[in-house]
FIMI-351896 format. One record per residue (C-alpha): residue in three letters; x, y, z. Coordinates in nm, 4 decimals. Layout:
BEGIN
Ala_X_Y_Z
...
***
This chain:
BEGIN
Unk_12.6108_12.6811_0.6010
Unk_12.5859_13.0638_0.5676
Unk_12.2604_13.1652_0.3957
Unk_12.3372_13.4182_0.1591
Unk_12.1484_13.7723_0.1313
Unk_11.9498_13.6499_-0.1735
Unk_11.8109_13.3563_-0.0016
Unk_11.7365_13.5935_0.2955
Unk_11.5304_13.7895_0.0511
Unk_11.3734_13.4865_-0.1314
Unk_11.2679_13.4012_0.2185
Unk_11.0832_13.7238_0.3314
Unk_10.9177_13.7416_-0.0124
Unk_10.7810_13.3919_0.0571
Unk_10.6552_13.5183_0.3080
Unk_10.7927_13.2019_0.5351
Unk_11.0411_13.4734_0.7310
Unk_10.9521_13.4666_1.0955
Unk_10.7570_13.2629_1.3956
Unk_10.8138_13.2768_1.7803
Unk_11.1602_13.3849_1.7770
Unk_11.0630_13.6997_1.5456
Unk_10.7943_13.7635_1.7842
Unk_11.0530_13.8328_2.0126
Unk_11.3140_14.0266_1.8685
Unk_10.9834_14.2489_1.7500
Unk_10.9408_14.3080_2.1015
Unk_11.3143_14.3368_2.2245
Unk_11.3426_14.6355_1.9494
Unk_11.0030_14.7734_2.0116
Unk_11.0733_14.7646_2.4137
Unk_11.4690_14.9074_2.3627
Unk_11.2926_15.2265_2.1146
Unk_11.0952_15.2683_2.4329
Unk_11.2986_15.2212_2.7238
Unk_11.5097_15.4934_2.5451
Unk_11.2277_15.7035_2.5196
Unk_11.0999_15.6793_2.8447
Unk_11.4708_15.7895_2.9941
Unk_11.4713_16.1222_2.7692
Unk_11.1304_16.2339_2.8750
Unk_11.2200_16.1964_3.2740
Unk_11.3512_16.5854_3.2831
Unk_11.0268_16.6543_3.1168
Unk_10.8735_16.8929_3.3786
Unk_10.5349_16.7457_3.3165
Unk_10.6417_16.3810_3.3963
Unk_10.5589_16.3925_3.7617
Unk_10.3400_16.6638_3.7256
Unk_10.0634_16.5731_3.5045
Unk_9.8265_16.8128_3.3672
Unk_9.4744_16.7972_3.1730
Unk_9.3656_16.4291_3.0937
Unk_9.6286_16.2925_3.2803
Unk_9.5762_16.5030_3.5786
Unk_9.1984_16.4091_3.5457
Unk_9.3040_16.0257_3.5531
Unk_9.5535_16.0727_3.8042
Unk_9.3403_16.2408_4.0710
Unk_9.0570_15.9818_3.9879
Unk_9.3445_15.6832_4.0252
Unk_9.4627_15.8532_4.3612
Unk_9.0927_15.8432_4.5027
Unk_8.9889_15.5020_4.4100
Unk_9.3610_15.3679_4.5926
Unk_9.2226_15.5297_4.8943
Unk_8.9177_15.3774_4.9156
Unk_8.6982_15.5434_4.7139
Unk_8.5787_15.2604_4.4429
Unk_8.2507_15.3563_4.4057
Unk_8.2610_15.7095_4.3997
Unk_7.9763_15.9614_4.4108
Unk_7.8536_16.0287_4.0302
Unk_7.8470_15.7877_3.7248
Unk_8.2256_15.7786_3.5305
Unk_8.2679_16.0314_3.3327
Unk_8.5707_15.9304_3.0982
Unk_8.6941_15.5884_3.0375
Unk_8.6863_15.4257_3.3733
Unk_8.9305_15.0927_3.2978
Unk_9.2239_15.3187_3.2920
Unk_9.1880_15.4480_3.6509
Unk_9.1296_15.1644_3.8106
Unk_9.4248_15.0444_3.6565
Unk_9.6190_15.3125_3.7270
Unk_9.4438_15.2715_4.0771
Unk_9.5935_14.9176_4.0935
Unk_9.9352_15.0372_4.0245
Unk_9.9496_15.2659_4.2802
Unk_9.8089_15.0731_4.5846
Unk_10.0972_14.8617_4.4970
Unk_10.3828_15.0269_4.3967
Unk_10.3208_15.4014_4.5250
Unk_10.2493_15.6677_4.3268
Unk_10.5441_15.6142_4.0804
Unk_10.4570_15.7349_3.7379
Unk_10.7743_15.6215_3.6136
Unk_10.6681_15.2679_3.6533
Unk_10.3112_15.3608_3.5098
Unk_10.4917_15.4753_3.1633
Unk_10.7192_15.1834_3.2393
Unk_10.3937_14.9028_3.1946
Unk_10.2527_15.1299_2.9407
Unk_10.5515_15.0892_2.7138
Unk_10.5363_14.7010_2.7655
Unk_10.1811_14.6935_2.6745
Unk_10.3001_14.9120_2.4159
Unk_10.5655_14.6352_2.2576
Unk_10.3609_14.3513_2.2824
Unk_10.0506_14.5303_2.0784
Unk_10.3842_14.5426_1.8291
Unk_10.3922_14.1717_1.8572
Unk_10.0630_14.1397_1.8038
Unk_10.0375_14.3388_1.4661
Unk_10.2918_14.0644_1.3778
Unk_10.0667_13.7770_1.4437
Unk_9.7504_13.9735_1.3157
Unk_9.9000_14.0846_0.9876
Unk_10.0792_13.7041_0.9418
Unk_9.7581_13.5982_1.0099
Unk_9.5458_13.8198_0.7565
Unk_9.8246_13.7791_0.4777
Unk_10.1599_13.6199_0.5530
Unk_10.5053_13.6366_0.8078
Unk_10.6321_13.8462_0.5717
Unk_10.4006_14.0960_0.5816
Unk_10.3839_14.0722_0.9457
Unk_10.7398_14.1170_0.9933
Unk_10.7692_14.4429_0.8020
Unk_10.4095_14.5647_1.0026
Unk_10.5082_14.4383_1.3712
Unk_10.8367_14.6373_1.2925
Unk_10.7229_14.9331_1.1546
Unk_10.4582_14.9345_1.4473
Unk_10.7825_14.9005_1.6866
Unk_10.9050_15.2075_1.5123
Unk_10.6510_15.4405_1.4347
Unk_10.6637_15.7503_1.7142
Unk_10.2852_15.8211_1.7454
Unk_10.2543_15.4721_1.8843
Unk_10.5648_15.5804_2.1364
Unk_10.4765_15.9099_2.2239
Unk_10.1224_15.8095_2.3624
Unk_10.2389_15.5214_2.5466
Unk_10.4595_15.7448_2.7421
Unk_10.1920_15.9811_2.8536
Unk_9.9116_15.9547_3.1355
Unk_9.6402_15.8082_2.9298
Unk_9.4435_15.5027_2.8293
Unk_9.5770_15.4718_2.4242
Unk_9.8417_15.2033_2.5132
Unk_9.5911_14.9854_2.6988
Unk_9.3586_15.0824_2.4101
Unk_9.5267_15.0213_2.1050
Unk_9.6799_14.6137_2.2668
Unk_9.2970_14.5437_2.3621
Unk_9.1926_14.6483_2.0006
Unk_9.4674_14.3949_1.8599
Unk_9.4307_14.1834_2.1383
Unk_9.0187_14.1745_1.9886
Unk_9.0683_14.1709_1.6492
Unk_9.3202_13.8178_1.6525
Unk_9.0766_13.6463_1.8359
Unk_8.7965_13.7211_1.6313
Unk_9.0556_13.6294_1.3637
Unk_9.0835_13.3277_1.5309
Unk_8.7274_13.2828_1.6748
Unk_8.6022_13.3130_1.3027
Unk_8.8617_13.0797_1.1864
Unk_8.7559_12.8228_1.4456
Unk_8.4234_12.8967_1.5272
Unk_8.3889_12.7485_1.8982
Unk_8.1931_12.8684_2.1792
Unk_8.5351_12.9346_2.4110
Unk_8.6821_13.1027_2.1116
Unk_8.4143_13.3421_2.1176
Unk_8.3576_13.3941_2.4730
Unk_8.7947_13.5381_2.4747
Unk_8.6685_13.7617_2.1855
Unk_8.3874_13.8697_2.3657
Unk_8.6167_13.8827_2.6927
Unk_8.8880_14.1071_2.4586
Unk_8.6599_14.3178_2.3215
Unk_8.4525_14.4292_2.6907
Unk_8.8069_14.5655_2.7789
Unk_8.8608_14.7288_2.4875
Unk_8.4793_14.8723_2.4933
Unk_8.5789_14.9873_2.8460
Unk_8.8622_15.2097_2.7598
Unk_8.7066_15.2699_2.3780
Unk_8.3383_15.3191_2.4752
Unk_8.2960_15.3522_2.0470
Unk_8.3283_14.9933_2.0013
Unk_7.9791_14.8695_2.0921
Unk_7.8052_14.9636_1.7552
Unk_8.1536_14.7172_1.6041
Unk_8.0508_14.4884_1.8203
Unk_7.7163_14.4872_1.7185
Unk_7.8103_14.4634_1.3641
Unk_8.0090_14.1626_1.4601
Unk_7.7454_13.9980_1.6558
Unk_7.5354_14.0758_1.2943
Unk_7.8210_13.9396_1.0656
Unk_7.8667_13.6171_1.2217
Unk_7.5368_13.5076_1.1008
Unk_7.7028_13.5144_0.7438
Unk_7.8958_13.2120_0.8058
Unk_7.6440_12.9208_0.7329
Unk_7.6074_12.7832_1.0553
Unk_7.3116_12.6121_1.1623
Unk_7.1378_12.8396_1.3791
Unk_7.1361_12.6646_1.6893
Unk_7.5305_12.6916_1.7014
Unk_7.5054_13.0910_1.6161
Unk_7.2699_13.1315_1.8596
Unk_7.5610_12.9704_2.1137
Unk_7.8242_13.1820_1.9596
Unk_7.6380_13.4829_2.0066
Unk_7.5319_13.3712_2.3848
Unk_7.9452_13.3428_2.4096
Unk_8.0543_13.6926_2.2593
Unk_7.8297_13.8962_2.4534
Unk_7.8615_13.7000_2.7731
Unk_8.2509_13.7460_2.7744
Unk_8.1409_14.0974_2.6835
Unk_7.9212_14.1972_2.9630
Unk_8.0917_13.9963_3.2251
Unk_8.3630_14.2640_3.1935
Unk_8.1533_14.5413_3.1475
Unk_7.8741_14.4871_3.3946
Unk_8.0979_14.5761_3.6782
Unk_8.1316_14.8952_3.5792
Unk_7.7373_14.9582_3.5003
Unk_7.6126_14.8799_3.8421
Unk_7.9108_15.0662_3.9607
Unk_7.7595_15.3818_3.7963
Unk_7.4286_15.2588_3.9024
Unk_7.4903_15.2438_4.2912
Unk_7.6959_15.5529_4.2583
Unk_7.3980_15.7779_4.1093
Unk_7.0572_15.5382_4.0622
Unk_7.1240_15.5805_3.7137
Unk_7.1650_15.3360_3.4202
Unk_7.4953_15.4006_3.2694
Unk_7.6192_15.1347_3.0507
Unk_8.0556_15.2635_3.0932
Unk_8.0568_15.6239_3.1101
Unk_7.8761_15.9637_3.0813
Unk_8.1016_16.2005_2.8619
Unk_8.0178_16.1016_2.5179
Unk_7.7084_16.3683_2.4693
Unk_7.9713_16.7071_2.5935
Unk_8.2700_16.5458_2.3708
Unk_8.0299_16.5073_2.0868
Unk_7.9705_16.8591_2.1071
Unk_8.2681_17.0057_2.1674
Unk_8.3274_16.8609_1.7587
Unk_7.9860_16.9686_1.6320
Unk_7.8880_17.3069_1.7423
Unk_7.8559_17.6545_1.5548
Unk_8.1702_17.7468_1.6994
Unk_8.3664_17.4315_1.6173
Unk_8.6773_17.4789_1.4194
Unk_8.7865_17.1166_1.3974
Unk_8.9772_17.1286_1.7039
Unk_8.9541_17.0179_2.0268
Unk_8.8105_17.4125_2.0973
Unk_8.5460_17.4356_2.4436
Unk_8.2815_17.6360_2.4282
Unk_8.3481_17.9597_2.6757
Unk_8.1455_17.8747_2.9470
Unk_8.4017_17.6074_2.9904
Unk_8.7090_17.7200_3.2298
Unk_9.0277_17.6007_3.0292
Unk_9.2779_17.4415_3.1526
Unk_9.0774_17.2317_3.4155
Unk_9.0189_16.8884_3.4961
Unk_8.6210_16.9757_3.5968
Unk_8.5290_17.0853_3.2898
Unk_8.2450_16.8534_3.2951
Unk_8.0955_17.0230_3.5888
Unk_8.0936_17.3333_3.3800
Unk_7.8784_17.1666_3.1119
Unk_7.6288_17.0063_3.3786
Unk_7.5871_17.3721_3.5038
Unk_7.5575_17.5585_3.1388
Unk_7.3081_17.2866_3.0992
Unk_7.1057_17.3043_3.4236
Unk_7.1027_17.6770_3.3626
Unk_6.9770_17.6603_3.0225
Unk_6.6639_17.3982_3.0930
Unk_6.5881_17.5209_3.4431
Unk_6.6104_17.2421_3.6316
Unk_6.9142_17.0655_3.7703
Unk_7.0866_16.7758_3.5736
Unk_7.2518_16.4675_3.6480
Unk_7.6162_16.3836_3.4943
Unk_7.4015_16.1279_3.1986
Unk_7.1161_16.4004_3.1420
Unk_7.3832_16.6847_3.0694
Unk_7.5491_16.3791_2.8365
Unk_7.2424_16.3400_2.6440
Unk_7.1479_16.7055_2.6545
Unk_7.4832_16.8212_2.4495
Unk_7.4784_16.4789_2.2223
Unk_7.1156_16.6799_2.1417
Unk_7.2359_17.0228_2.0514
Unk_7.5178_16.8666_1.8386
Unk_7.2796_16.6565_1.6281
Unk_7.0360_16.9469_1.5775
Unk_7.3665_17.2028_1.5018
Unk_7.4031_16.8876_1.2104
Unk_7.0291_16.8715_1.1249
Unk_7.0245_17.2577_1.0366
Unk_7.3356_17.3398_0.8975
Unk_7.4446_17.0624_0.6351
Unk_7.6359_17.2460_0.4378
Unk_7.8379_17.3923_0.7546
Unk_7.9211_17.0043_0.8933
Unk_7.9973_16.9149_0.5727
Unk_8.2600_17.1902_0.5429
Unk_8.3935_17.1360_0.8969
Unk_8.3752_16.7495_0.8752
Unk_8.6387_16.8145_0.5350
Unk_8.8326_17.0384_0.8087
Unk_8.8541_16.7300_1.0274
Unk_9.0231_16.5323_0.7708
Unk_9.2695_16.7984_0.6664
Unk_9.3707_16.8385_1.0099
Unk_9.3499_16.4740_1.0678
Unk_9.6390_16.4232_0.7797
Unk_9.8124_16.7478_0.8021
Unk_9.6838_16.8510_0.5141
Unk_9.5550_17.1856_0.3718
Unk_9.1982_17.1532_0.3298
Unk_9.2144_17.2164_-0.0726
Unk_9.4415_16.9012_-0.0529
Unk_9.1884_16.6525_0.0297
Unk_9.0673_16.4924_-0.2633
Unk_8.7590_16.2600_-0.2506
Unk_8.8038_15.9322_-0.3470
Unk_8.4867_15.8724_-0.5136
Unk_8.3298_15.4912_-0.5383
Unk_8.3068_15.4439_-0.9267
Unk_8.1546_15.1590_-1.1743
Unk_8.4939_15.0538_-1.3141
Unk_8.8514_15.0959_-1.2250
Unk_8.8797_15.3173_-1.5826
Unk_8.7003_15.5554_-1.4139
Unk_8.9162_15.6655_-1.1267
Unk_9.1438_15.8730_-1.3582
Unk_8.8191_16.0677_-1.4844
Unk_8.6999_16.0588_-1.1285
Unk_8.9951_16.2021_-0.9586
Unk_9.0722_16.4746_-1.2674
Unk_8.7388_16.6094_-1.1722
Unk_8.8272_16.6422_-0.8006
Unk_9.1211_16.8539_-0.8910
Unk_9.4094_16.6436_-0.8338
Unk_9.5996_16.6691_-1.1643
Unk_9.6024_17.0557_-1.0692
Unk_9.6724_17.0198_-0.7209
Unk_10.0112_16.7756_-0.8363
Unk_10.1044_17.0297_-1.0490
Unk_10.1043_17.3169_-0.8274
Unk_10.3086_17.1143_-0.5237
Unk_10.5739_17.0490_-0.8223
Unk_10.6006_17.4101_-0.9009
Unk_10.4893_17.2677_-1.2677
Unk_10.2555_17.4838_-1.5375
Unk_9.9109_17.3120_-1.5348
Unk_9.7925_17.2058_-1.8591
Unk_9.4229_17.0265_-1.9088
Unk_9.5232_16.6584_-1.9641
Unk_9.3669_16.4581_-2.2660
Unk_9.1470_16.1767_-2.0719
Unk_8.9646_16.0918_-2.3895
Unk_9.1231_15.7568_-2.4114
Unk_8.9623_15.6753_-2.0635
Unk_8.6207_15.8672_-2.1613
Unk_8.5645_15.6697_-2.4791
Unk_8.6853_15.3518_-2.2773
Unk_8.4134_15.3943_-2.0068
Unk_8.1751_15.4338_-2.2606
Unk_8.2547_15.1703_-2.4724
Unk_8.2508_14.9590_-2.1886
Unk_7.9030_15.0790_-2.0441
Unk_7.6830_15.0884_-2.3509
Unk_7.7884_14.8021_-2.5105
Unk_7.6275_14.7564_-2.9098
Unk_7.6182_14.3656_-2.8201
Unk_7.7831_14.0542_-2.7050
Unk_8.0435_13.8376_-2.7623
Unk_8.0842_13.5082_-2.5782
Unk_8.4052_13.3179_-2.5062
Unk_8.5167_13.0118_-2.3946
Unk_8.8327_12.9865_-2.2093
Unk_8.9497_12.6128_-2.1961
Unk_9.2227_12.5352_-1.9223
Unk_9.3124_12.3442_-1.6426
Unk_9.3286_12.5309_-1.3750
Unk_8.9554_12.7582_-1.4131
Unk_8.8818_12.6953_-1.0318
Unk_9.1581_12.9286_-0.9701
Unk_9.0354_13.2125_-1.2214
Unk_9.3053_13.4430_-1.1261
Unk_9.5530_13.2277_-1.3065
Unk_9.3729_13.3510_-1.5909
Unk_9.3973_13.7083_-1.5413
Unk_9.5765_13.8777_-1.7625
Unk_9.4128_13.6655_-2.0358
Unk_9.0830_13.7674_-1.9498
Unk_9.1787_14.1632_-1.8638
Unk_9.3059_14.1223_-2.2553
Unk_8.9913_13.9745_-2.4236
Unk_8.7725_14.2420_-2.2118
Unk_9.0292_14.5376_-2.3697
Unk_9.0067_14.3805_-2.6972
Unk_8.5684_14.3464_-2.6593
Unk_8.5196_14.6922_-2.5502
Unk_8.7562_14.8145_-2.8332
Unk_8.4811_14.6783_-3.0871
Unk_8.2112_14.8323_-2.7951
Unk_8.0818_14.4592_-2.7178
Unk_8.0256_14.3170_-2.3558
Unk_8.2233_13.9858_-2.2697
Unk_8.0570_13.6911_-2.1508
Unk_8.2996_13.3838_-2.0552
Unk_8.2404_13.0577_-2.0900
Unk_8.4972_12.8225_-1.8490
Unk_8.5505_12.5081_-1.9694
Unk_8.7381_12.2268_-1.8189
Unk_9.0011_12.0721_-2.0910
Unk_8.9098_11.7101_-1.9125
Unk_8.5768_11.8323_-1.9932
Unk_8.6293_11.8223_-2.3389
Unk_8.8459_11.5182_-2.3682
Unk_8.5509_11.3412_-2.2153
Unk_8.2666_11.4790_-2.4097
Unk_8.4072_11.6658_-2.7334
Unk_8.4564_12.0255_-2.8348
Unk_8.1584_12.0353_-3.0276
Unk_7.8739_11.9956_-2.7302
Unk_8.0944_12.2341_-2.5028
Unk_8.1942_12.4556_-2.8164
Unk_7.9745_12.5137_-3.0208
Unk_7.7901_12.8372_-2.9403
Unk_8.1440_12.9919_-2.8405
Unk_8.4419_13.1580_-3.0007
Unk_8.7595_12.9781_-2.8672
Unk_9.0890_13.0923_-2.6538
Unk_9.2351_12.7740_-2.5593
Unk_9.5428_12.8540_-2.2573
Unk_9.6875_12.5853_-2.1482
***
């Protein structure tokens, strides 16, 4: 029998829609958007001819496939990507088609696994609409289809975060060790992720496990973790005698964002040719020049990462204005546009809160509409009410259900609007009605006014 479009609706909203065979039409449609994609861009006059990061990864890629694995200087830039990229071409040629080709199908199954993650995290309806919209959205497309380690990225960052889902869910030493395993690839094309991962390693002990089995669940995370990443540390170290835990970029990078001459964008300082893939030759030699002495790949790392942190220390006020830069440019917004979100003490605040950052004006303006000050005293005398309180008033709500409170909600958001009307603080009592079939009103009761619910 034919379902009928209602029922089809009823069914996402019950968030029941999906399973396996959604999983793969998510990744049919994400693969087709691709596929299509990837034939327009082959006239692109850049597609066999790669050019800044891509060039830098190519040329490293083409060197390792001929032998090279070790190399001559600690990595500088993300070193999983070409070695993959190495990989591909000692066994297929260098064919960049195919290279965008694997891209895009690491591409559609990180769509696939948004499904799971966001099924997981709320329900298959939700996971539906975010695997799809994942399998649609063009940022996602456009990076997977250029010479660059986002596509491996982005499916090692899902990849991480559903089996620490899953790891945290059932806490077991081979659960862990994957996550740890997941994560050590991800670190290796996202260097960024180790302080997450420490966090992680931190958050775990939150659970309530006896110690002895955190102790083995930390042991597990980090030993998946290193056994990925190790092989790319003593890489580094036999190429240079140098302890380099993935790469040696992060201290010229750093900089290139926090400098007196930063704008927000990705803008080099001039001592750095443009255009090249050796720019980080020209920051070992500004920096070798400007101590005296000659510097290794890491020293000129941590010798920039310096000179960005004091540029931070001394000018406050400067960051702070650039950092708001950053996020403008970051949303495509006009800097006047962003609008601080501020953490306040109670929801009735955020009106005030945002009035005072200028949005009401700001809304007005985009709508071509005459500004007028708005009357907020309703939420002033609200907040204040509710924050100096002239007393108490205690409650008992008596129902069935008071181990699920938010069955309750709306009758508790009313008695709180009705206590701060008369400027007194709520205090609830939750009673059990068996409660009070078993030992009377008047013992449970007594010191309480009554809202009885069910």
């Amino acid at each position: 029998m034919r379902r009928s479009f209602e029922s089809d609706i009823r069914l996402l909203v019950s968030g029941r829609a999906g399973g396996p065979a959604a999983a793969v039409g998510i990744f049919v449609f994400a693969l087709i958007l691709r596929l299509i994609y990837l034939v327009q861009i082959r006239t692109n006059p850049f597609f066999d001819s790669p050019i800044l990061d891509g060039l830098f990864y190519d040329t490293w890629a083409r060197e390792i496939a001929a032998g090279d694995l070790i190399g001559r200087a600690v990595s500088y830039g993300n070193p999983f990507y070409a070695y993959f990229l190495a990989a591909v071409y000692k066994v297929f040629g260098h064919d960049l088609f195919l290279v965008r080709l694997i891209q895009h199908v690491f591409g559609a199954t990180a769509c696939v696994l948004v499904y799971y993650t966001a099924g997981r995290l709320f329900n298959r309806a939700v996971g539906l609409i975010a695997g799809l919209m994942a399998a649609a959205y063009g940022i996602f497309i456009f990076y997977e289809g250029e010479l660059g380690l986002d596509s491996l990225a982005l499916f090692f960052a899902l990849l991480s975060v559903l089996l620490l889902l899953r790891a945290a869910d059932r806490p077991r030493p081979g659960n862990w060790f994957f996550a740890g395993v997941s994560s050590g690839f991800f670190m290796l094309t996202r260097a960024n992720i180790l302080p997450l991962a420490v966090l992680i390693w931190l958050a775990a002990g939150f659970k309530g496990a006896p110690k002895k089995r955190l102790v083995k669940y930390y042991a597990a995370f980090f030993t998946g973790m290193i056994l990925i990443v190790s092989p790319v540390t003593v890489k580094n170290y036999m190429a240079s005698g140098e302890f380099v835990l993935i790469t040696a970029h992060g201290g010229e990078t750093f900089y290139v964002g926090n400098n007196p001459e930063a704008d927000g964008t990705c803008k080099h300082p001039d001592f750095v040719m443009p255009n090249t893939i050796k720019g980080h030759e020209d920051f070992r030699r500004e920096a070798s020049r400007l101590l005296g002495r000659e510097l290794s790949l890491s020293e000129s790392s941590r010798y920039w990462f310096g000179r960005a942190i004091k540029f931070i220390r001394d000018n406050p006020g400067r960051y702070a204005a650039l950092f708001l830069r950053k996020i403008a440019l970051f949303s495509n917004l006009p800097v006047e546009a962003v609008i601080e979100a501020k953490d306040v003490r109670l929801i009735y605040e955020v009106p005030l809160s945002l009035e005072r950052e200028g949005l009401g004006e700001l809304i007005s303006r985009k709508l071509s509409l005459p500004h007028r000050e708005p009357d907020l005293s309703m939420f002033e005398n609200f907040v204040e009410s509710w924050l100096s309180p002239l007393g108490d008033v205690k409650i008992a709500i008596v129902g069935k259900y008071i181990k699920h409170k938010d069955a309750y909600i709306s009758v508790v958001e009313a008695l709180t609007h009705a206590t701060v009307y008369w400027r007194r603080k709520l205090n609830i009592k939750w009673v059990d009605a068996e409660e009070v079939e078993k030992k009377g009103s008047e013992a449970l009761l007594k010191d309480c006014l009554l809202y009885t619910s069910d």
